[in-house]
PyMOL Python script that loads the backbone (N, CA, C, O; Angstrom):
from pymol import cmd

cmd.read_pdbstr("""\
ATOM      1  N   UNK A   1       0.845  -1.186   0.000  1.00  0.00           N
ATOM      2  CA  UNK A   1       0.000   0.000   0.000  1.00  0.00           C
ATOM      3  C   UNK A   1       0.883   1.238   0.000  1.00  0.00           C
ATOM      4  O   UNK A   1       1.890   1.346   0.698  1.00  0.00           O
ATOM      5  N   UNK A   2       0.384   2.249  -0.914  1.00  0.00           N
ATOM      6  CA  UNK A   2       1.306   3.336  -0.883  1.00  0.00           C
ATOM      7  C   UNK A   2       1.109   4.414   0.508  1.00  0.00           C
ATOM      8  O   UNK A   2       0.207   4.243   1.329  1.00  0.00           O
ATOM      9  N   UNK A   3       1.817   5.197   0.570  1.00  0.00           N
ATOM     10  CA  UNK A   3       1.831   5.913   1.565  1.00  0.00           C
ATOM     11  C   UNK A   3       1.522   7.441   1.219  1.00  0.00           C
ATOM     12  O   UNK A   3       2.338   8.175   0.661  1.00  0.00           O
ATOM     13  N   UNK A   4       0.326   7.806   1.594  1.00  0.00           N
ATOM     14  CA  UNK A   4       0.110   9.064   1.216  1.00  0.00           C
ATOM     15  C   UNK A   4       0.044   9.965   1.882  1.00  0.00           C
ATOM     16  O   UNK A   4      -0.797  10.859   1.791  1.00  0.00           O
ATOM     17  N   UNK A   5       1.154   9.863   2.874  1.00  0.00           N
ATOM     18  CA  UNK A   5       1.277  10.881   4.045  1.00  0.00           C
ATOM     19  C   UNK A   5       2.374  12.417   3.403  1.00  0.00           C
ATOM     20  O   UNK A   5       3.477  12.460   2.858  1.00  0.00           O
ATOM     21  N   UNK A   6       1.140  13.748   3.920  1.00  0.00           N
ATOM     22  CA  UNK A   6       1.496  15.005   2.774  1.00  0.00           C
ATOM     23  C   UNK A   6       2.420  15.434   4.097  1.00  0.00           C
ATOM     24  O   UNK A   6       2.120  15.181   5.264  1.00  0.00           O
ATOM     25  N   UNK A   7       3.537  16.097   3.676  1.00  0.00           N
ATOM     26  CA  UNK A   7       4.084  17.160   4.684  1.00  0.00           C
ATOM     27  C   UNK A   7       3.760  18.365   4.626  1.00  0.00           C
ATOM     28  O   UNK A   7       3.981  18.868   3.524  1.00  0.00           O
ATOM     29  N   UNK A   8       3.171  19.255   5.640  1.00  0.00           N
ATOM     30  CA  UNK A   8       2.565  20.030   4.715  1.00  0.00           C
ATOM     31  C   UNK A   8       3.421  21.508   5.961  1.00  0.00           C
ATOM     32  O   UNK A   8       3.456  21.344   7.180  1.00  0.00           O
ATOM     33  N   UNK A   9       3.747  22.238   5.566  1.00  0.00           N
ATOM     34  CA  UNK A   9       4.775  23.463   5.954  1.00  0.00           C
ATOM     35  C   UNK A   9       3.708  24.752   6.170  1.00  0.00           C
ATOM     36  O   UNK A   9       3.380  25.299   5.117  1.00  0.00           O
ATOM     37  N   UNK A  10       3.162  25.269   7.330  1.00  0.00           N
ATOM     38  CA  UNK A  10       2.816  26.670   7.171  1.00  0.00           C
ATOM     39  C   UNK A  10       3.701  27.726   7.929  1.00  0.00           C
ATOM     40  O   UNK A  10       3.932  27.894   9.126  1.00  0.00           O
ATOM     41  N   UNK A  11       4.220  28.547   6.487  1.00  0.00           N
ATOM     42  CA  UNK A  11       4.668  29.692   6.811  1.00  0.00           C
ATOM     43  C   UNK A  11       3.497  30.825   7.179  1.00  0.00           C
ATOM     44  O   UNK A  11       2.504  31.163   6.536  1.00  0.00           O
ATOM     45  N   UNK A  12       4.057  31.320   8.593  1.00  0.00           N
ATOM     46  CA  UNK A  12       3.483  32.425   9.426  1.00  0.00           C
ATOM     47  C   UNK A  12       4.211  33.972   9.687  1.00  0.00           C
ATOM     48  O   UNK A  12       5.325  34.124  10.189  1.00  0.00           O
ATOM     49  N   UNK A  13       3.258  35.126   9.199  1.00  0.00           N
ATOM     50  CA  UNK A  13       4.155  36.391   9.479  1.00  0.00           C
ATOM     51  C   UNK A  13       3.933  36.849  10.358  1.00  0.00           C
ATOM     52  O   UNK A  13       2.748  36.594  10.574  1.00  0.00           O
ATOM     53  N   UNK A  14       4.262  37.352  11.014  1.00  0.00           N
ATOM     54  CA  UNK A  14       5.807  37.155  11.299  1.00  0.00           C
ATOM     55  C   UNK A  14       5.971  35.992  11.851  1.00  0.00           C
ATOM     56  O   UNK A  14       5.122  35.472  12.575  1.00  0.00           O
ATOM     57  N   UNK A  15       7.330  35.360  11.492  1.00  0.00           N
ATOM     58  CA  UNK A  15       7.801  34.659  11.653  1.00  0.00           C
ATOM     59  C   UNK A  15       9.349  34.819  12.930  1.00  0.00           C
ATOM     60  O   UNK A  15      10.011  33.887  13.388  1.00  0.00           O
ATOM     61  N   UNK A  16       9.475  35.955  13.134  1.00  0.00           N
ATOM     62  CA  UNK A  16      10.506  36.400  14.332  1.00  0.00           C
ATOM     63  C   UNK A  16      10.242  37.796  14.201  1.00  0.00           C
ATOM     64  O   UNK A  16       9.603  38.482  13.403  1.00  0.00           O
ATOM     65  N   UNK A  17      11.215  38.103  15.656  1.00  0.00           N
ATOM     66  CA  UNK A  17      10.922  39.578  15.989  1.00  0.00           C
ATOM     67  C   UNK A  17      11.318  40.280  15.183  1.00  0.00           C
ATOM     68  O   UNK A  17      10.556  41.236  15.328  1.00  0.00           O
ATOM     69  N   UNK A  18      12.166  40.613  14.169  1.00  0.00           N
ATOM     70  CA  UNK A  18      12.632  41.183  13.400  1.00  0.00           C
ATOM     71  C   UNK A  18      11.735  41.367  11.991  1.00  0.00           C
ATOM     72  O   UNK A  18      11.772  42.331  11.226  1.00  0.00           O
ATOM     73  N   UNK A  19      11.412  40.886  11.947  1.00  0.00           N
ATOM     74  CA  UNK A  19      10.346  40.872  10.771  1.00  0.00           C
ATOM     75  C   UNK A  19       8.911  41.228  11.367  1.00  0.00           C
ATOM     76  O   UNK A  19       7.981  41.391  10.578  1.00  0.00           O
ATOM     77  N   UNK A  20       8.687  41.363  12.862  1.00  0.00           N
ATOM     78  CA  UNK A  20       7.719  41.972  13.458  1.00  0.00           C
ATOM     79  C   UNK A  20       7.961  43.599  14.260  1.00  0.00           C
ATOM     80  O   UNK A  20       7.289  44.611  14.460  1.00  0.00           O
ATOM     81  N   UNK A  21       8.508  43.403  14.374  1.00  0.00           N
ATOM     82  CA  UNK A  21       9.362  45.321  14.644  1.00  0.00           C
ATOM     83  C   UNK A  21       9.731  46.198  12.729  1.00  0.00           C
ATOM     84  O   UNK A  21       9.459  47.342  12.366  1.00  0.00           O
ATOM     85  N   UNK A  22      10.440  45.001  11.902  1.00  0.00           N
ATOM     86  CA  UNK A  22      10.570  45.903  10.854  1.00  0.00           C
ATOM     87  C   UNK A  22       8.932  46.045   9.970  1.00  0.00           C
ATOM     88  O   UNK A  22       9.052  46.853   9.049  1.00  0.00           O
ATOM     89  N   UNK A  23       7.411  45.417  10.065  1.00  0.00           N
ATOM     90  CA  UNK A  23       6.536  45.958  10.092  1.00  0.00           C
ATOM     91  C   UNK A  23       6.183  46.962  10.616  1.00  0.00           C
ATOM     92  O   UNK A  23       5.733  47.980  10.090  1.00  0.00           O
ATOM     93  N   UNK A  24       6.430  46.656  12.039  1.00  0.00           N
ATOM     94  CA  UNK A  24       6.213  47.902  12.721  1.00  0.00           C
ATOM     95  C   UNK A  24       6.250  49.146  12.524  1.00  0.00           C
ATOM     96  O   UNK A  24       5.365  49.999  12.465  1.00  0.00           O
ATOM     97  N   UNK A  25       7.592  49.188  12.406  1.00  0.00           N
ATOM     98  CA  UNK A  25       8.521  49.881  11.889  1.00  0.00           C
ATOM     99  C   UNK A  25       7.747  51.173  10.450  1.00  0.00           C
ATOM    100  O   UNK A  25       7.589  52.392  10.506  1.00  0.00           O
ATOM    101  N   UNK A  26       7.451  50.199   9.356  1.00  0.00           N
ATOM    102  CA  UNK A  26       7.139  50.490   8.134  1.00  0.00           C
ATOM    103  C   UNK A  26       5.734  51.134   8.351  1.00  0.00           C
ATOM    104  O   UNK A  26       5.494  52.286   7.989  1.00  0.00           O
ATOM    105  N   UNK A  27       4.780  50.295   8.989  1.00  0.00           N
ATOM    106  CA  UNK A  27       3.682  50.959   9.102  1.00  0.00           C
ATOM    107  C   UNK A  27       3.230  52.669   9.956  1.00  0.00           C
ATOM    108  O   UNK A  27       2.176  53.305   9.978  1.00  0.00           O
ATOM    109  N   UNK A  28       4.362  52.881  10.459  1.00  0.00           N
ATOM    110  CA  UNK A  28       4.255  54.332  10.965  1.00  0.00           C
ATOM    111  C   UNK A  28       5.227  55.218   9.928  1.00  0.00           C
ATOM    112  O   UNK A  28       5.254  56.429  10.148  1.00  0.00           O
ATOM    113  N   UNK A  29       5.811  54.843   9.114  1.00  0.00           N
ATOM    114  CA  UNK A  29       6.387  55.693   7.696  1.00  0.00           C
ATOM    115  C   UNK A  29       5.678  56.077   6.646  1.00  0.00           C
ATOM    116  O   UNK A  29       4.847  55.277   6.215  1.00  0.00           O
ATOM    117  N   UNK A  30       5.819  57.257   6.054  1.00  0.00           N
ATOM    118  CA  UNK A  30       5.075  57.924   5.601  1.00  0.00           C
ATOM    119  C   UNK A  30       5.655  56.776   3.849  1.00  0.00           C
ATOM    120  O   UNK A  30       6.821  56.596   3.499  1.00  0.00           O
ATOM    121  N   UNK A  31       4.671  56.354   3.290  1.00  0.00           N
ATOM    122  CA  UNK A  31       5.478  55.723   1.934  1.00  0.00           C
ATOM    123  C   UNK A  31       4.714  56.475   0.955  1.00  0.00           C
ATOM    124  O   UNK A  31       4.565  55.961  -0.154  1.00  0.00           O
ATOM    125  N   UNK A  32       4.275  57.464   1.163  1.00  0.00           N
ATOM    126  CA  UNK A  32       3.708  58.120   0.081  1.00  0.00           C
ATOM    127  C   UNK A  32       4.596  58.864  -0.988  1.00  0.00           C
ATOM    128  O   UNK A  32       5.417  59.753  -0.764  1.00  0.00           O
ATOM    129  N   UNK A  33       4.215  58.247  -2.327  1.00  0.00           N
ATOM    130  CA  UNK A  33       5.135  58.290  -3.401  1.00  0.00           C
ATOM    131  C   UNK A  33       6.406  57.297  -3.613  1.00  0.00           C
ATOM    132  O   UNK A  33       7.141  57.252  -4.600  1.00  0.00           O
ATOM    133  N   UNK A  34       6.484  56.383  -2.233  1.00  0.00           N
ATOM    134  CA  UNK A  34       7.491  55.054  -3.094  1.00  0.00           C
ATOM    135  C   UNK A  34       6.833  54.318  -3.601  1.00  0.00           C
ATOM    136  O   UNK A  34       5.659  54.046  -3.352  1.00  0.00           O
ATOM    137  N   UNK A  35       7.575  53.870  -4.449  1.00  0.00           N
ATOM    138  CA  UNK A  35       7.148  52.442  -5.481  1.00  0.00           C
ATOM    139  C   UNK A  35       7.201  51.351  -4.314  1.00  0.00           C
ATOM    140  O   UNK A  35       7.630  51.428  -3.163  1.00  0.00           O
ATOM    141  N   UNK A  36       6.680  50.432  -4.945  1.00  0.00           N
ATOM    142  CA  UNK A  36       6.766  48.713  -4.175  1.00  0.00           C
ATOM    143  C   UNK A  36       8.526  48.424  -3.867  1.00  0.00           C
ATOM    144  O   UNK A  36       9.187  48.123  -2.873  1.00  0.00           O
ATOM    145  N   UNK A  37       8.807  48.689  -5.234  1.00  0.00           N
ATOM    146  CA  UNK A  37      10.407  48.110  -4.826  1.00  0.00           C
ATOM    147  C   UNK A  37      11.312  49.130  -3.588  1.00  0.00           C
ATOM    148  O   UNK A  37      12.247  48.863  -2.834  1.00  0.00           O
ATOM    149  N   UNK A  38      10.580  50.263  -3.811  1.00  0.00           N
ATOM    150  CA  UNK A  38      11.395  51.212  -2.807  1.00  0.00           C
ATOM    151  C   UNK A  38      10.932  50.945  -1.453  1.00  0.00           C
ATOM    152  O   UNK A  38      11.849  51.027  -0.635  1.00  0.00           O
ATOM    153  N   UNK A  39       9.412  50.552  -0.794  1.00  0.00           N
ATOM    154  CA  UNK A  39       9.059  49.945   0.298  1.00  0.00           C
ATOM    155  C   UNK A  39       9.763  49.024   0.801  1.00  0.00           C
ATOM    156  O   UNK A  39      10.312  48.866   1.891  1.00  0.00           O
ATOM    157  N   UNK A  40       9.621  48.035  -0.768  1.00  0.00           N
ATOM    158  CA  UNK A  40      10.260  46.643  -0.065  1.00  0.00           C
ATOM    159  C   UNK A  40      11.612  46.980   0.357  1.00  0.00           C
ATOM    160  O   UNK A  40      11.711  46.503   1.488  1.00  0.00           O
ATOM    161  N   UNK A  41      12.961  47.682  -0.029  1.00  0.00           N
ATOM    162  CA  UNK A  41      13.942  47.656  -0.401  1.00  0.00           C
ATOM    163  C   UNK A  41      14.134  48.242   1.703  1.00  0.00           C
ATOM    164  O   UNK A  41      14.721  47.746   2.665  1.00  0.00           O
ATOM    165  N   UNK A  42      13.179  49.608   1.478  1.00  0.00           N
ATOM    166  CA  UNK A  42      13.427  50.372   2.938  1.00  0.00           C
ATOM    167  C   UNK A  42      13.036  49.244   3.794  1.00  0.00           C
ATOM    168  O   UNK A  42      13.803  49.528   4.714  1.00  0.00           O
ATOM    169  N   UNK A  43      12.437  48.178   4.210  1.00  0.00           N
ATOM    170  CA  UNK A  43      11.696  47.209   5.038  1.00  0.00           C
ATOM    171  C   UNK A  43      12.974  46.424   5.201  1.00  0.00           C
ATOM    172  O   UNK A  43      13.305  46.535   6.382  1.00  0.00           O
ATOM    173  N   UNK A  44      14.134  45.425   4.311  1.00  0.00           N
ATOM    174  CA  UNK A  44      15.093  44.860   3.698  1.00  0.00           C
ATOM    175  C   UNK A  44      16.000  45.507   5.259  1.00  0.00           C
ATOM    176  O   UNK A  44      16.491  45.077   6.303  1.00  0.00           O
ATOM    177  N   UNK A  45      15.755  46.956   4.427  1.00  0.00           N
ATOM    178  CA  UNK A  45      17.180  47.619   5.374  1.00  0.00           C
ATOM    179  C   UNK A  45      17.341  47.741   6.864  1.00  0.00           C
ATOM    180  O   UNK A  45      18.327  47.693   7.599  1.00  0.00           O
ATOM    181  N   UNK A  46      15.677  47.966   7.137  1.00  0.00           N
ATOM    182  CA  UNK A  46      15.243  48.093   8.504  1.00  0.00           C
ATOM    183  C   UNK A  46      15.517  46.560   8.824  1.00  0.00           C
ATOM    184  O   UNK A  46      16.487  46.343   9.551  1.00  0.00           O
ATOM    185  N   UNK A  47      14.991  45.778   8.502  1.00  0.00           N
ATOM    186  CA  UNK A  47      15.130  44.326   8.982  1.00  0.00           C
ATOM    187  C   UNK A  47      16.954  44.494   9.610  1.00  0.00           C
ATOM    188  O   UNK A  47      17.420  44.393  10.745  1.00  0.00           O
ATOM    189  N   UNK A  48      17.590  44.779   8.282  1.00  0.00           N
ATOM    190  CA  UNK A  48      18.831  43.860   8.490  1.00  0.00           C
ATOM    191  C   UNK A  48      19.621  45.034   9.565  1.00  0.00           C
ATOM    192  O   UNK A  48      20.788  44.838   9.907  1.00  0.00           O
ATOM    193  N   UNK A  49      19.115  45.833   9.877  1.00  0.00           N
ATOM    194  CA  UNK A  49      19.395  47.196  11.084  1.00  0.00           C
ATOM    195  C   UNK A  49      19.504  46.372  12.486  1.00  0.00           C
ATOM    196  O   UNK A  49      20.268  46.333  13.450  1.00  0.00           O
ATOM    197  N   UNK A  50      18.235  45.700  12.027  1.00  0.00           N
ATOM    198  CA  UNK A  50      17.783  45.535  13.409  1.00  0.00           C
ATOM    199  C   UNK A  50      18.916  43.940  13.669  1.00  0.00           C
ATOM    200  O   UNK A  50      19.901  43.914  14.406  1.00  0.00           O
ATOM    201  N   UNK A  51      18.582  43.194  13.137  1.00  0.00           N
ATOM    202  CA  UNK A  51      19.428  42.068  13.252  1.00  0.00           C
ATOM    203  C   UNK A  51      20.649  42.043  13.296  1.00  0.00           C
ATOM    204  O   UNK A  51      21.268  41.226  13.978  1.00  0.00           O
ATOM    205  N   UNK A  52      21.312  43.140  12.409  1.00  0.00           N
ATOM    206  CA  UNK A  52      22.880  43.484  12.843  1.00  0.00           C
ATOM    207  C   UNK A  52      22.994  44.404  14.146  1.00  0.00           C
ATOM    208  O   UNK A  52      23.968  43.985  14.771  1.00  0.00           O
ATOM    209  N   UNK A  53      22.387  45.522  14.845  1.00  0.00           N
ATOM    210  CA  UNK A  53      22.488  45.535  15.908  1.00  0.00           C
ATOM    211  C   UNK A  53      22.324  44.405  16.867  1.00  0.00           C
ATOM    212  O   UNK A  53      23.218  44.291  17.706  1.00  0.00           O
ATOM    213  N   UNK A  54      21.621  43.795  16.886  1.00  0.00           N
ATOM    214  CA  UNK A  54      21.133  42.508  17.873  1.00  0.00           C
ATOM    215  C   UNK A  54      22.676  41.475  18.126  1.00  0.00           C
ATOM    216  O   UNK A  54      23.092  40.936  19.152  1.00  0.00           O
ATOM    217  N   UNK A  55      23.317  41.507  16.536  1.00  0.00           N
ATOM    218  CA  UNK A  55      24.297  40.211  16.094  1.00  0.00           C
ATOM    219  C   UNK A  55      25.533  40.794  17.385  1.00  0.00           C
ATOM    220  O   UNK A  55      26.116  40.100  18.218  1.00  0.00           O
ATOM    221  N   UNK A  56      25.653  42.574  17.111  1.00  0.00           N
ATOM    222  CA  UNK A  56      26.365  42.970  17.415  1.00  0.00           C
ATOM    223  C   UNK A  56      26.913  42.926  18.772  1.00  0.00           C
ATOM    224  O   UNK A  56      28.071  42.624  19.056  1.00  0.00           O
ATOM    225  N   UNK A  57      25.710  43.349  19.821  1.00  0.00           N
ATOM    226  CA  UNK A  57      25.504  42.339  20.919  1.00  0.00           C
ATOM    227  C   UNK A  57      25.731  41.273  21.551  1.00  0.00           C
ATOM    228  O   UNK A  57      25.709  41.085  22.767  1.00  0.00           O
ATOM    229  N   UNK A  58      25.994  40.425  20.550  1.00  0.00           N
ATOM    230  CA  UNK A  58      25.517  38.941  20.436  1.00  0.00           C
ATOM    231  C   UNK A  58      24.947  38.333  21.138  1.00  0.00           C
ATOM    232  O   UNK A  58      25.406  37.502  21.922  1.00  0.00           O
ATOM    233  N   UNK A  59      23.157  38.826  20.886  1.00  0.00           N
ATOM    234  CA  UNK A  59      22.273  38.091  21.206  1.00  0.00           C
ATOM    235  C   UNK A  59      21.290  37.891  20.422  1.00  0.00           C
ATOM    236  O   UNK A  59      20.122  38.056  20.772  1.00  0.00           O
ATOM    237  N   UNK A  60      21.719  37.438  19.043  1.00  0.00           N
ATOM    238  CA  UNK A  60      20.817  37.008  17.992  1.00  0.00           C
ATOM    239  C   UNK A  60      20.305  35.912  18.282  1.00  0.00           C
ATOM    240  O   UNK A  60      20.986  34.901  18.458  1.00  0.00           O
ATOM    241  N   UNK A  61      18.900  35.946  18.387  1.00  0.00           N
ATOM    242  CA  UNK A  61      18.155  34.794  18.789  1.00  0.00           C
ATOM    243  C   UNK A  61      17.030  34.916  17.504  1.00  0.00           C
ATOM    244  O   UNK A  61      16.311  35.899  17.324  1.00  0.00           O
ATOM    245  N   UNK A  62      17.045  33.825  16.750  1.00  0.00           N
ATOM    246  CA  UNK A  62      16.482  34.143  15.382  1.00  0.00           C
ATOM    247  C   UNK A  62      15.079  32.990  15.763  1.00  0.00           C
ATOM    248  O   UNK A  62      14.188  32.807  14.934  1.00  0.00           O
TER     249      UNK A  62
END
""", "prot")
cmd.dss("prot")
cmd.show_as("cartoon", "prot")
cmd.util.cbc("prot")
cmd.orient("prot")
C-alpha cells in the first residue's frame, strides 16, 4: 500500500521579531510616493538594522 502521508509546511508572518518590529517599523512611515520596490527595499534595510544591531551584541536569537 502506498503511503500518502502530505508534509505540509505553514509559513506564518511574522515569523521572528525582526520581521515583526521591521513591520512595525514600516507601518508608521510615511510611503507616500514610493514604489513597491522602494518599500520593499526600505523594510530589507530596517530588517537587516535591526538584526545586525542585535548580532552585534551577540544576542541574535532568530
Amino acid at each position: 500500500m502506498a503511503d500518502n502521508t502530505t508534509n505540509i509546511s505553514l509559513a506564518t508572518f511574522p515569523s521572528n521579531k525582526f520581521e515583526a518590529l521591521a513591520m512595525l517599523y514600516m507601518q508608521q512611515q510615511n510611503l507616500a510616493g514610493m514604489s513597491p520596490e522602494q518599500a520593499l527595499d526600505r523594510y530589507q534595510e530596517v530588517y537587516a538594522k535591526m538584526r545586525d544591531h542585535e548580532r552585534k551584541k551577540g544576542q541574535v536569537q532568530y
